[in-house]
C-alpha positions as a Markdown table, in Angstrom:
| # | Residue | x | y | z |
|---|---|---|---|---|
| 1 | Unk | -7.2 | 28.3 | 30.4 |
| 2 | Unk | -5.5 | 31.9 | 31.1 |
| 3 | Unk | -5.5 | 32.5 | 35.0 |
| 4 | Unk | -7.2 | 36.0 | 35.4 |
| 5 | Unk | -4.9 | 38.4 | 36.9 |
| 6 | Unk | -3.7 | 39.0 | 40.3 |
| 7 | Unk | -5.9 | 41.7 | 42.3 |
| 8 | Unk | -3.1 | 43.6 | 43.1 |
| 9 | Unk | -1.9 | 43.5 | 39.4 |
| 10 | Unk | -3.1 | 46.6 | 38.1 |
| 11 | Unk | -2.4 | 49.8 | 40.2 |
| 12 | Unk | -5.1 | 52.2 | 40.5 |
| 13 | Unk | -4.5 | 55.1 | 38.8 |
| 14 | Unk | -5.1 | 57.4 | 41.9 |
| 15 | Unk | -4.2 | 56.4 | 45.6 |
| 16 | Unk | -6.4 | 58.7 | 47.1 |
| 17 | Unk | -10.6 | 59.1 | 47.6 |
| 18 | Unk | -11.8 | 60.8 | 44.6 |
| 19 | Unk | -14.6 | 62.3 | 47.0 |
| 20 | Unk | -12.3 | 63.7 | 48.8 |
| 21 | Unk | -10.2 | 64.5 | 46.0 |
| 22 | Unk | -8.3 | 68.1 | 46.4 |
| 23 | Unk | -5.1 | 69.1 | 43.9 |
| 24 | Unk | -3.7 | 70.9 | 46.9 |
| 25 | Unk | -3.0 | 67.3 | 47.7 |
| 26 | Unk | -1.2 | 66.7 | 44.5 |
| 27 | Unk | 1.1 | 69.8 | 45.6 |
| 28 | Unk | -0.7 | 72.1 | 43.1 |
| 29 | Unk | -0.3 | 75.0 | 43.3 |
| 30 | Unk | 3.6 | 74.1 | 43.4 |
| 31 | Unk | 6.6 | 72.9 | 42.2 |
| 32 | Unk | 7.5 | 69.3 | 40.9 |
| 33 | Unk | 10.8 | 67.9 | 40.3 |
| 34 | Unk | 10.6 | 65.3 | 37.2 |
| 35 | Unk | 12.4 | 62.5 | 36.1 |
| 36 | Unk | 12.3 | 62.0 | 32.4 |
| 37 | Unk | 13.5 | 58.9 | 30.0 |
| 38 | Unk | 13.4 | 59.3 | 26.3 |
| 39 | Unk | 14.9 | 57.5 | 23.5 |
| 40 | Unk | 16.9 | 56.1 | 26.5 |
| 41 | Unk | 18.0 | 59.5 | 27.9 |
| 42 | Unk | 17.7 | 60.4 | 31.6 |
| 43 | Unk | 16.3 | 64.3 | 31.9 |
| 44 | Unk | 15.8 | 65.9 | 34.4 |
| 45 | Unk | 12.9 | 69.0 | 34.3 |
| 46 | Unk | 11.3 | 71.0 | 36.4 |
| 47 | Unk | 7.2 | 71.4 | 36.3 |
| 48 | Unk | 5.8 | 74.6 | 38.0 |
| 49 | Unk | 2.0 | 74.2 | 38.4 |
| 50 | Unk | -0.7 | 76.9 | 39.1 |
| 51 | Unk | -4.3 | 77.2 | 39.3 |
| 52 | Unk | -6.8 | 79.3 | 38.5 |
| 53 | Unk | -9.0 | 80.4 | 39.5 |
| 54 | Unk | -7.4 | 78.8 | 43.4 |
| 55 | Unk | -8.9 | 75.3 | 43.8 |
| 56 | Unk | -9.9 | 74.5 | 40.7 |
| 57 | Unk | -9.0 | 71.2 | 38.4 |
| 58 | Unk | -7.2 | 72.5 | 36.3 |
| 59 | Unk | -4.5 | 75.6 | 35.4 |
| 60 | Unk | -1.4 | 76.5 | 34.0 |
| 61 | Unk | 2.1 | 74.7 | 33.7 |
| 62 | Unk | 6.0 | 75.7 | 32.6 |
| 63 | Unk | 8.0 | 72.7 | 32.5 |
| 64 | Unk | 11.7 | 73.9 | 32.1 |
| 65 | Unk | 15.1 | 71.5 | 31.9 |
| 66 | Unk | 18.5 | 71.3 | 30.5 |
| 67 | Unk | 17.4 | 69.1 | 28.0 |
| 68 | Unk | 14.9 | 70.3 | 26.0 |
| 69 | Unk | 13.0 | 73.5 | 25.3 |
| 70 | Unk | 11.0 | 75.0 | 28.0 |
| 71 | Unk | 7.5 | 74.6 | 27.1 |
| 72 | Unk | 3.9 | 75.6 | 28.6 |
| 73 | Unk | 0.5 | 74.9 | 28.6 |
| 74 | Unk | -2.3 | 73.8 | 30.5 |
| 75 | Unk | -2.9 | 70.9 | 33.3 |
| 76 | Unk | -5.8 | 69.1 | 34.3 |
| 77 | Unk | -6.9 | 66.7 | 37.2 |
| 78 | Unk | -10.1 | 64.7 | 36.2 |
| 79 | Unk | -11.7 | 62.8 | 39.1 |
| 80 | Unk | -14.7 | 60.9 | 37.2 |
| 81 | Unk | -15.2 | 57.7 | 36.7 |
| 82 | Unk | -13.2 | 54.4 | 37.9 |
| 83 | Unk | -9.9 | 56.0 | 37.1 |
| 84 | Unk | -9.0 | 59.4 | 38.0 |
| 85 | Unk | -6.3 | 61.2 | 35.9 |
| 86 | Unk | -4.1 | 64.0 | 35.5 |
| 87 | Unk | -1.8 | 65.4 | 33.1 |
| 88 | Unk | -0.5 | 68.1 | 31.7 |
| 89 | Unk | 0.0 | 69.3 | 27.5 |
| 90 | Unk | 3.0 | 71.6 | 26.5 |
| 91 | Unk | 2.6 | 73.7 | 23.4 |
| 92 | Unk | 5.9 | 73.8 | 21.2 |
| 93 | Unk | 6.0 | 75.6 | 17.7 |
| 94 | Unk | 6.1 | 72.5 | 16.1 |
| 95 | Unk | 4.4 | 69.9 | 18.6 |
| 96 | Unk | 2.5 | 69.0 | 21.8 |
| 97 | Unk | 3.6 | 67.4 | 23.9 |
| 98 | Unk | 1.4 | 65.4 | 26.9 |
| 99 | Unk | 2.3 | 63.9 | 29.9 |
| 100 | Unk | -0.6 | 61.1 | 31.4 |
| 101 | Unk | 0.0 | 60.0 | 34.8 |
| 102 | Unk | -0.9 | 56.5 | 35.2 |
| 103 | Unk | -0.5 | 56.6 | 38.9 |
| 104 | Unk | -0.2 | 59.5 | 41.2 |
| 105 | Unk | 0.1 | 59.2 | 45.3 |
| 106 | Unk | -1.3 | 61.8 | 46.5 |
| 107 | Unk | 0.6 | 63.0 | 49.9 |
| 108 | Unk | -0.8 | 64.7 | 53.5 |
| 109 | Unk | 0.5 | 67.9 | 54.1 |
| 110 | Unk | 4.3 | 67.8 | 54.9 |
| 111 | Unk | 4.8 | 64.6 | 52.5 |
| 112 | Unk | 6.1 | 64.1 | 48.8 |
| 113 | Unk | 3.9 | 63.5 | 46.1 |
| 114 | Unk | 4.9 | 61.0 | 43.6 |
| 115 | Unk | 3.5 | 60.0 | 40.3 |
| 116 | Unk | 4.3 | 58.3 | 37.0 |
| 117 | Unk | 3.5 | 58.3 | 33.6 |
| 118 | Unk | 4.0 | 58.3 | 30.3 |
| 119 | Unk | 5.1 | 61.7 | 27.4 |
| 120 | Unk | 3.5 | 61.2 | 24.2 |
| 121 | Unk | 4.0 | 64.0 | 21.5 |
| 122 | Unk | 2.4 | 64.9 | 17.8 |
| 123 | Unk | 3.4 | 67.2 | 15.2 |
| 124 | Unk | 0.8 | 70.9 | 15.6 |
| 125 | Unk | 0.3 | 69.8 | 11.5 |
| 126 | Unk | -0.8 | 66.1 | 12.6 |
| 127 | Unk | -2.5 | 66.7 | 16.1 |
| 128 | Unk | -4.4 | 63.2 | 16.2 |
| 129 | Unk | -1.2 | 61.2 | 15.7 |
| 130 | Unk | 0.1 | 60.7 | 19.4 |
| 131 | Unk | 3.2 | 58.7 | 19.8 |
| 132 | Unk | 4.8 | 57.4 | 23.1 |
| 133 | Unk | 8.0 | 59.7 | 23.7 |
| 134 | Unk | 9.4 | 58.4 | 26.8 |
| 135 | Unk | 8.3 | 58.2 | 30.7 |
| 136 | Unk | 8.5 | 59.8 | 33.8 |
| 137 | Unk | 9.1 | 60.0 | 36.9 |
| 138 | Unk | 8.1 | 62.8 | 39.6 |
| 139 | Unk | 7.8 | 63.8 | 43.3 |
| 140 | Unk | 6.4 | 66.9 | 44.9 |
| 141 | Unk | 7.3 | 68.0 | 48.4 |
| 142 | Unk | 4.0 | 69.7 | 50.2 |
| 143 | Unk | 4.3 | 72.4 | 52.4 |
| 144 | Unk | 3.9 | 71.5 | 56.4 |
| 145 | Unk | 0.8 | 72.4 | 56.4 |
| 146 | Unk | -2.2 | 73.2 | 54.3 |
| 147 | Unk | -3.1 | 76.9 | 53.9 |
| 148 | Unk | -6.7 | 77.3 | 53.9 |
């Protein structure tokens, strides 16, 4: 018989209390450096994240890097249900492009924010045919201390 898998074996997708959930503990509103792979290629892009109206789940992104197009669209933190997620979609001429984190640490004020993922993209004319792109990597330094 299959041994069911380890406890530990599969990460949760947030590391923080979804009650207490805040994006301001993502470092949103703010600036995230990201590490992208695709098709074997090592990017590196630049995701600036704001929010509107202030507090809310979700807002507005620009991803910008050397390697690609600078693109913008909309992000979105969902904290229902067992697994909490986040991600952002980037709207091209020709395609979309979505990044899913799988797992995101969320940091106290002060700290760095990492997260993880995976970029999927689809053709505008073919919207519901999503294809893994490539992975990433990112970290978000917050500010010392929380303004509120």
């Amino acid at each position: 018989g299959a041994s069911p898998p380890a406890a530990g074996g599969a990460p949760a997708a947030f590391v923080v209390n979804s009650a207490g959930a805040d994006s301001s503990l993502l470092g949103i509103p703010g600036t995230w450096e990201l590490k992208e792979t695709r098709a074997g290629n090592l990017c590196m892009a630049r995701a600036v994240f704001t929010q509107d109206p202030p507090g809310a789940d979700e807002g507005r992104v620009t991803v910008s890097s050397p390697c690609f197009d600078t693109g913008s669209g909309a992000w979105r933190a969902v904290y229902t249900g067992d697994a909490p997620t986040f991600g952002w979609a980037l709207d091209y001429e020709r395609s979309t492009v979505l990044y899913s984190a799988s797992r995101v640490e969320a940091a106290r004020p002060g700290g760095t924010v990492k997260a993880r993922g995976i970029i999927r993209a689809a053709k505008r004319s073919e919207p519901n045919k999503l294809a893994p792109v490539g992975t990433f990597e990112a970290q978000a330094k917050l500010p010392a201390s929380a303004s509120r």
